[in-house]
C-alpha positions as CSV (number, residue, x, y, z in Angstrom):
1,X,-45.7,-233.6,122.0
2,X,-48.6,-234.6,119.7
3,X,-48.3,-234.3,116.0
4,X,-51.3,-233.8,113.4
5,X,-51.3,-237.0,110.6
6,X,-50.0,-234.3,108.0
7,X,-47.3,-233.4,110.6
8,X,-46.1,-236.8,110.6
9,X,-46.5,-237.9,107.3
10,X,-44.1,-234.6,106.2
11,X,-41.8,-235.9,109.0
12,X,-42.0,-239.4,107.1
13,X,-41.3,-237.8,103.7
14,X,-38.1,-236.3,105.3
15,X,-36.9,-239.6,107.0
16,X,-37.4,-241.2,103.7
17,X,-35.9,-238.6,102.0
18,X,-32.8,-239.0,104.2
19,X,-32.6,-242.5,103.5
20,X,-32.4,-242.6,100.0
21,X,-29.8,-239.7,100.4
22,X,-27.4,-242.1,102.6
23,X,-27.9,-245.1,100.2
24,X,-27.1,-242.7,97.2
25,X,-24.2,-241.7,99.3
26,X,-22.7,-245.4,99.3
27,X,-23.6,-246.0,95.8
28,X,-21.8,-243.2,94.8
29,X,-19.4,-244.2,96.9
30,X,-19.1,-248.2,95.3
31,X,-19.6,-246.4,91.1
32,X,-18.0,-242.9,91.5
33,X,-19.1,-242.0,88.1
34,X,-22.8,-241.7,89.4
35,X,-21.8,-238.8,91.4
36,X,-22.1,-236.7,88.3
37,X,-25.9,-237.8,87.2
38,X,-27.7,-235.3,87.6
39,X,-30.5,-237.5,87.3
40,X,-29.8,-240.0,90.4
41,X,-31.1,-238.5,93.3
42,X,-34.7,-237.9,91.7
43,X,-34.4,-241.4,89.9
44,X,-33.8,-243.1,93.9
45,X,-36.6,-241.2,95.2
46,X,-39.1,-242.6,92.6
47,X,-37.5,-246.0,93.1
48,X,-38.0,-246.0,96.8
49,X,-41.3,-244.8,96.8
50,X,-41.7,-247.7,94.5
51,X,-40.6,-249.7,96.4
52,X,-43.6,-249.2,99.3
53,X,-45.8,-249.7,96.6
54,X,-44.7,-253.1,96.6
55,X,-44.6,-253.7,99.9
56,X,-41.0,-254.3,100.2
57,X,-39.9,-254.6,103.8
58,X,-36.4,-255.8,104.1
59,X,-33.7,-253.5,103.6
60,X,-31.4,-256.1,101.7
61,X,-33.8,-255.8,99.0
62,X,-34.7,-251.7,99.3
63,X,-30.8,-251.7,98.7
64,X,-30.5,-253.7,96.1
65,X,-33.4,-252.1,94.3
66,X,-32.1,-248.6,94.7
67,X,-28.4,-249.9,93.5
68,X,-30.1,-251.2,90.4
69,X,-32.0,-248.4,89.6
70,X,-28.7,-246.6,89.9
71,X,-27.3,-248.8,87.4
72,X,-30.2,-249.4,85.3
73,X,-32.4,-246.5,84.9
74,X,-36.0,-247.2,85.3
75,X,-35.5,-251.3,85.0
76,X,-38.7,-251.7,87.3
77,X,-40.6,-249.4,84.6
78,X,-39.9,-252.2,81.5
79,X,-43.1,-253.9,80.8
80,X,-41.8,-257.2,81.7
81,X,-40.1,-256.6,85.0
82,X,-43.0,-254.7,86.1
83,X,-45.4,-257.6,84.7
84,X,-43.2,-259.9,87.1
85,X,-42.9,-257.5,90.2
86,X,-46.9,-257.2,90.1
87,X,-47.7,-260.7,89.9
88,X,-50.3,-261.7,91.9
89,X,-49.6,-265.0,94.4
90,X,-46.8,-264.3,96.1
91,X,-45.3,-261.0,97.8
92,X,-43.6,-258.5,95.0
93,X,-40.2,-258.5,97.2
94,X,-39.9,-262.7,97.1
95,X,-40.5,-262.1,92.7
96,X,-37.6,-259.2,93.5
97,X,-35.4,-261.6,94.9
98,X,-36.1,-264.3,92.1
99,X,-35.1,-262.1,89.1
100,X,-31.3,-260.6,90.7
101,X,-31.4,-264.6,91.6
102,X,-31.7,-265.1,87.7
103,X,-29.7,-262.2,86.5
104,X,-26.4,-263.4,89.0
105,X,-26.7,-266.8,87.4
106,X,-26.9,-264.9,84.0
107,X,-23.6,-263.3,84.6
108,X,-22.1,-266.3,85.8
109,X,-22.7,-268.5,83.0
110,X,-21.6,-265.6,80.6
111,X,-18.2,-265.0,82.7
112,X,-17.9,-268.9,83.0
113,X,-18.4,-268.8,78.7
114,X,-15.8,-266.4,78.3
């Protein structure tokens, strides 16, 4: 079976598609109140395809980027973050992983000062 390049890039649209759709499913899942945003699953999409645009590559990340999102609506679209994310010298995934590195320790510290 041979498929044309639009073939397969609808059939990657789908796959991705379907992704998003079982990630939403366990986030919903984990914050039961976000099965009522109407909002989510068009919010994940953009996200995800954001995500590509980065060049992210390991799932742990896609996963925690998407859960965010779900959380935080549109964090990656705030000047700042996006400033950070699109840094130039060192891969937009690594920056990714510095910031929730930053925003754990955050939370810590304010639990710890409570």
């Amino acid at each position: 079976m041979q498929l044309t390049d639009e073939q397969w890039a609808l059939l990657k649209v789908h796959e991705d598609h379907n992704y998003v759709a079982v990630i939403r499913g366990d986030i919903v899942r984990d914050y039961p109140v976000l099965a009522n945003d109407p909002t989510l699953r068009d919010r994940l999409n953009a996200a995800y395809a954001r995500t590509k645009e980065l060049e992210f590559v390991h799932e742990r990340q896609i996963v925690q980027f998407l859960y965010l999102e779900a959380i935080s609506p549109g964090f990656y679209r705030k000047p700042g973050v996006a400033a950070w994310l699109e840094k130039k010298g060192m891969p937009s995934e690594q920056r990714f992983d510095m910031m929730m590195d930053v925003a754990r320790a955050k939370l810590r510290e304010r639990m710890e000062n409570k």
